[in-house]
N, C-alpha and C positions, 0 to 999 in steps of 0.2 A: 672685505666687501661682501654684503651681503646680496645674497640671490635668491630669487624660490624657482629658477627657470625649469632646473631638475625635478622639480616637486610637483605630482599631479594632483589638483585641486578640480575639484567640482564644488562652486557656488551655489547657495538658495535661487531660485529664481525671484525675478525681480519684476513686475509687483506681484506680491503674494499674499490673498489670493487677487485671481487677475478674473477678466471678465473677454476682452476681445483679443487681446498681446501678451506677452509676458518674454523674458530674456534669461536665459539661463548663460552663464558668462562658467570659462574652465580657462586649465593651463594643460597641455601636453607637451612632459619634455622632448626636447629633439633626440633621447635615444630612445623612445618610444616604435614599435614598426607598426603596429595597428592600435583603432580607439575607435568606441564605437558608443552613443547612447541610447538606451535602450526604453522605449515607454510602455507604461504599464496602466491596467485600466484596475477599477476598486478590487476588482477579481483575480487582479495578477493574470490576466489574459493581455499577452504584447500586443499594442495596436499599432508600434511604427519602430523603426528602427533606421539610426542616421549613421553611417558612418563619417566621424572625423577625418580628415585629409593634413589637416593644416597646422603644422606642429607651434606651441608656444601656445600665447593670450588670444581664445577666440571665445566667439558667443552665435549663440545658437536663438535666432526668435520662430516662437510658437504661438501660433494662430490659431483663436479660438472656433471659427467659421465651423468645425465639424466635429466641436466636443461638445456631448451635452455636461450641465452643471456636476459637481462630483469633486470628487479626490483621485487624484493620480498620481503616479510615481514615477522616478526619472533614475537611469542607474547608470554607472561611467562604468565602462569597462575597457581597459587597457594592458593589451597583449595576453588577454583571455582570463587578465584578472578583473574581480570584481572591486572599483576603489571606491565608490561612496554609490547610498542612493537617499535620493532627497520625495519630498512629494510636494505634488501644486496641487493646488483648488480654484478650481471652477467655477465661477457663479454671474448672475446675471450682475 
């Protein structure tokens, strides 16, 4: 039987680039103890940081209301390891 439940995955977000919404969808396995994503502005200066809670298939929406246009970056970080980092773009 195949599974990926173990396996922690960080998706592109979705739409990419996005202008008001955008959806960033992950896996955290349930032996995971913390998970956290971490954002980043063109300057690698962190602008938010979300902790994960909720083990398995979730997804995270971000709201463009107080980004101006640009490139940003999105990093998964899980039990203090770094496991992928993706970037979004911003535009009108």
């Amino acid at each position: 039987e195949l599974s990926d439940a173990n396996i922690v995955v960080l998706n592109q977000n979705q739409p990419n680039p996005f202008a008001e919404q955008t959806t960033i969808t992950y896996n955290i396995p349930q032996s995971a103890i913390a998970a956290q994503l971490l954002f980043y502005d063109v300057n690698g200066k962190q602008i938010q940081n979300v902790n994960i809670t909720t083990k398995g298939k979730g997804q995270l929406n971000v709201y463009a209301n107080d980004l101006t246009n640009g490139v940003y970056s999105y990093t998964l970080i899980v039990d203090g390891k770094i496991i992928d980092t993706k970037k979004m773009v911003k535009q009108q």
